[in-house]
C-alpha positions as CSV (number, residue, x, y, z in Angstrom):
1,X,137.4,108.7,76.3
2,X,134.1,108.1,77.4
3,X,132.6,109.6,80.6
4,X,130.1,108.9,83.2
5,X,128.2,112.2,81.8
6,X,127.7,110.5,78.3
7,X,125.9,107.9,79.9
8,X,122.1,108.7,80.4
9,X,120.9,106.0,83.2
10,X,122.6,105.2,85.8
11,X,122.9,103.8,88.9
12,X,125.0,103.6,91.9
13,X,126.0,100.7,93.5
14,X,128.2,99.3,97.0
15,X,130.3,97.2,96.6
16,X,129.5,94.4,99.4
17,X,132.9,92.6,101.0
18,X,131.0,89.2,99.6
19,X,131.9,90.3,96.5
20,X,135.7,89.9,96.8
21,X,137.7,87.0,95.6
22,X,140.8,85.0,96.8
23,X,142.7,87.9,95.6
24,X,141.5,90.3,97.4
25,X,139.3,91.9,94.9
26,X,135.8,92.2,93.2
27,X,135.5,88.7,91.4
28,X,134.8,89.5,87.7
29,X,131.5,87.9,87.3
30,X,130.0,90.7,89.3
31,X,131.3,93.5,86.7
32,X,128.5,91.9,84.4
33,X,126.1,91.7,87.5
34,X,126.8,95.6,88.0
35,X,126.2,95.7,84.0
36,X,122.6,94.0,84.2
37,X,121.3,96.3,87.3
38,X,121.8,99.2,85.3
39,X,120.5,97.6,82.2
40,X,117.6,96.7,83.8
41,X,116.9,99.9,85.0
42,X,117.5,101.3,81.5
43,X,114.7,98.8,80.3
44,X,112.5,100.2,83.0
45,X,112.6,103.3,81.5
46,X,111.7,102.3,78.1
47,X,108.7,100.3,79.3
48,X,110.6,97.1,78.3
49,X,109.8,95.5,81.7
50,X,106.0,96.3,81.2
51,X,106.3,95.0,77.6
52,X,107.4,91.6,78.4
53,X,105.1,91.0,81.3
54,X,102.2,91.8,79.1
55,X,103.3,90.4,76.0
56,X,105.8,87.9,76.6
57,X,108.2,90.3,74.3
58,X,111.3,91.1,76.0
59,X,115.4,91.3,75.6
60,X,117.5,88.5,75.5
61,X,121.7,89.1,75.8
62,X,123.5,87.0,72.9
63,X,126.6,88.4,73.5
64,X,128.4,90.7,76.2
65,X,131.9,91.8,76.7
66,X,133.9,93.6,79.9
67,X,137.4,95.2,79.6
68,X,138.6,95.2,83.0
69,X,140.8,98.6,83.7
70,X,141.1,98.3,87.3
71,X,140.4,95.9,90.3
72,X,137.6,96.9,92.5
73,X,138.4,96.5,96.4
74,X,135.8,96.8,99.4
75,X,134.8,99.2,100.8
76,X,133.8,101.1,97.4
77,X,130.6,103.0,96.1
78,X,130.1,102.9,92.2
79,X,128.4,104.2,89.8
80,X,126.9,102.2,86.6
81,X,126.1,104.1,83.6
82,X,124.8,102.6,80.5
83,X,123.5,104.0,77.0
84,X,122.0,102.5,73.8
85,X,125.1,102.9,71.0
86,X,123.2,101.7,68.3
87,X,119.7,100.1,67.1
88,X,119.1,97.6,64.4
89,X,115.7,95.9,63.0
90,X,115.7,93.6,65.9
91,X,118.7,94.2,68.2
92,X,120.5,97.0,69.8
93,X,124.0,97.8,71.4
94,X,124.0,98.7,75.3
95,X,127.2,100.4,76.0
96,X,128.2,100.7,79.7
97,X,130.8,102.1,81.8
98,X,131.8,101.7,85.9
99,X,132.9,104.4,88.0
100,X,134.5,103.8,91.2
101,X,134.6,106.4,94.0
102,X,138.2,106.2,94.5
103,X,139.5,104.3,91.4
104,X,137.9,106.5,88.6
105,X,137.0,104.7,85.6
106,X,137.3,100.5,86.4
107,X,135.4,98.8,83.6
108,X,134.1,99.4,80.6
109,X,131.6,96.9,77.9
110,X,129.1,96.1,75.8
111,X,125.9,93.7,74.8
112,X,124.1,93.1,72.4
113,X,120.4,92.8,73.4
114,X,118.0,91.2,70.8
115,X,114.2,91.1,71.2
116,X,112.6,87.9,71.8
117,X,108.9,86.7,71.9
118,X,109.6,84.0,75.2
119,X,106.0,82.8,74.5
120,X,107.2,81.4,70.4
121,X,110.7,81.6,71.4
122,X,111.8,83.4,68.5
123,X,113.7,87.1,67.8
124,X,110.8,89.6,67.1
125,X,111.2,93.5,65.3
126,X,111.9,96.3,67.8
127,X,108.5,97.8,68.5
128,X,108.6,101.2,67.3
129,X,107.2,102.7,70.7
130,X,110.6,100.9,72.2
131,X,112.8,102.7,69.7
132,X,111.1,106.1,70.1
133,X,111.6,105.4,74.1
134,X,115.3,104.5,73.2
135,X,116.0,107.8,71.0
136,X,114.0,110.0,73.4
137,X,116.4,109.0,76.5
138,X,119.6,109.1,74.4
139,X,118.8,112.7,72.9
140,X,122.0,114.2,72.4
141,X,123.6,111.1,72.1
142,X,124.3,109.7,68.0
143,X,122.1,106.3,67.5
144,X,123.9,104.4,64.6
């Protein structure tokens, strides 16, 4: 079973009462919104951010999945962490995992983030200064 400490970014989060739903809990949609705040900070870190502002090279989700262990209720604090799980010529596999304060372990999921060239609107190769950024953060951590 995976653990917050196998997860080298991560960020913590409040849950805001907004948030909730008819039910009385954390709507799902913002499970993938707590996903892409830590994945964006994870592409911070790698200089992904940078990349696409000066190049027009940047990541683009074509697919993403949540498993949904247990509803999130306000007031809660939680923690986002996410990790790279594999790399391929053009693509990788983010890997996260959400932590509530009182609930333990609430969600779990995946995407798959492929370079893209916005400016041609095509997939591009993984620069190799992005990889090495990738490997260097997950040391410790197996890259299939």
């Amino acid at each position: 079973m995976l653990e917050l400490t196998d997860f080298p970014v991560q960020v913590k989060i409040s849950v805001a009462w907004g948030d909730m739903d008819a039910n009385g809990h954390i709507n799902n949609i913002f499970y993938l919104r707590y996903f892409e705040t830590a994945r964006i900070q994870y592409f911070r870190e790698i200089g992904l951010i940078d990349l696409k502002a000066q190049t027009g090279v940047g990541a683009i989700i074509a697919q993403t999945t949540c498993k949904y262990h247990k509803p999130i209720k306000f007031p809660d604090q939680i923690v986002v962490g996410t990790k790279v799980k594999s790399m391929g010529k053009s693509s990788f596999v983010m890997e996260y995992l959400i932590v509530s304060e009182k609930l333990g372990v609430v969600a779990s999921g995946e995407a798959v983030t492929v370079m893209y060239n916005y400016n041609i609107s095509q997939k591009v190769e993984l620069p190799s200064f992005i990889k090495a950024a990738i490997e260097k953060i997950e040391k410790g951590n197996s890259l299939s």
